[in-house]
C-alpha positions as CSV (number, residue, x, y, z in Angstrom):
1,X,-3.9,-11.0,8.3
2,X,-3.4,-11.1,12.5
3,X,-3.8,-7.9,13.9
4,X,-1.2,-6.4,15.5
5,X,1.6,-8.3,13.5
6,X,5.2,-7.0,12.8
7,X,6.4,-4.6,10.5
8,X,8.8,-7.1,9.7
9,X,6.3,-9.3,8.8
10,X,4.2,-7.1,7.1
11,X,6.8,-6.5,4.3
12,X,7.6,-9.6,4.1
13,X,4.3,-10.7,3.0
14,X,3.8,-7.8,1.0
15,X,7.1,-8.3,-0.9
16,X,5.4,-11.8,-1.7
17,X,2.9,-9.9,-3.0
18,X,-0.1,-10.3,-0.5
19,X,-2.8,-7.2,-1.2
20,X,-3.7,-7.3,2.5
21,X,-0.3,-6.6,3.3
22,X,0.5,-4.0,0.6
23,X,-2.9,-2.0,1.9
24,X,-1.1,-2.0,5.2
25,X,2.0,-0.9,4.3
26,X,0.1,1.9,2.0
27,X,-2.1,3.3,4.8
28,X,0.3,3.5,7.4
29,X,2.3,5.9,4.7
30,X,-0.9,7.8,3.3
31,X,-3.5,8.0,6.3
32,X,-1.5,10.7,8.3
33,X,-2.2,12.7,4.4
34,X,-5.5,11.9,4.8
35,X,-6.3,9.1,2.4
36,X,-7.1,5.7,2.1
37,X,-5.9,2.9,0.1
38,X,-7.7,-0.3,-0.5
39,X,-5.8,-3.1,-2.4
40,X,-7.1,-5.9,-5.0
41,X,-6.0,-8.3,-6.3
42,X,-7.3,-9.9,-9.7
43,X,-5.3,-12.6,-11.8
44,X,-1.6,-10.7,-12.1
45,X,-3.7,-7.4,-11.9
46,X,-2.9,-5.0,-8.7
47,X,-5.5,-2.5,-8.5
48,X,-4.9,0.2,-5.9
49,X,-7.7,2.7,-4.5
50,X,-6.5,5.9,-2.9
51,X,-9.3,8.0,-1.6
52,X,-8.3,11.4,-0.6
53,X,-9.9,14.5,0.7
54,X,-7.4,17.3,-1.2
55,X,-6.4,17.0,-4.6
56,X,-3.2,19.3,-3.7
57,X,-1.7,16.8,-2.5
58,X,-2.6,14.2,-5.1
59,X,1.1,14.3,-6.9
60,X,2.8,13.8,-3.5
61,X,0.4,10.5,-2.3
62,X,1.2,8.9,-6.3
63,X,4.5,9.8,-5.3
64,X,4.6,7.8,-1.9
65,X,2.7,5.1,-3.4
66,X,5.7,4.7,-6.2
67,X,8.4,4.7,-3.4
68,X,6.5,2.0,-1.0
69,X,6.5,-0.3,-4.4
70,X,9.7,0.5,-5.5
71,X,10.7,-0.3,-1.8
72,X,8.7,-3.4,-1.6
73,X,9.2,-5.2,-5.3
74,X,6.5,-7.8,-4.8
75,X,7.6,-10.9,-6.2
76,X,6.2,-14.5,-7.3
């Protein structure tokens, strides 16, 4: 993916279901927490890595992650 593309563009290709993009669209939500999400993609399989420094927060990143999906219904 181009650096410095548009948000517009970004959730478009995530809603397409590109991991790249849906990393992208996680990180800008979760960094400012203080994690990090890395994205995979394996047959139909999503996996989704959040790395985080405090666990207190760990019900509000799931949380976020839920509503960016939910928001973003990747499709075929």
């Amino acid at each position: 993916m181009v650096t410095g593309i548009s948000s517009d563009a970004v959730i478009g290709f995530a809603k397409q279901g590109h991991p790249q993009a849906i990393a992208v669209l996680l990180n800008r939500a979760l960094v400012p927490h203080g994690a990090h999400v890395k994205v995979r993609q394996k047959e139909e399989l999503l996996k989704i890595l959040i790395n985080f420094l405090r666990e207190t927060e760990l019900e509000l990143l799931v949380n976020r992650v839920q509503e960016i999906l939910n928001e973003i219904t990747p499709q075929k």
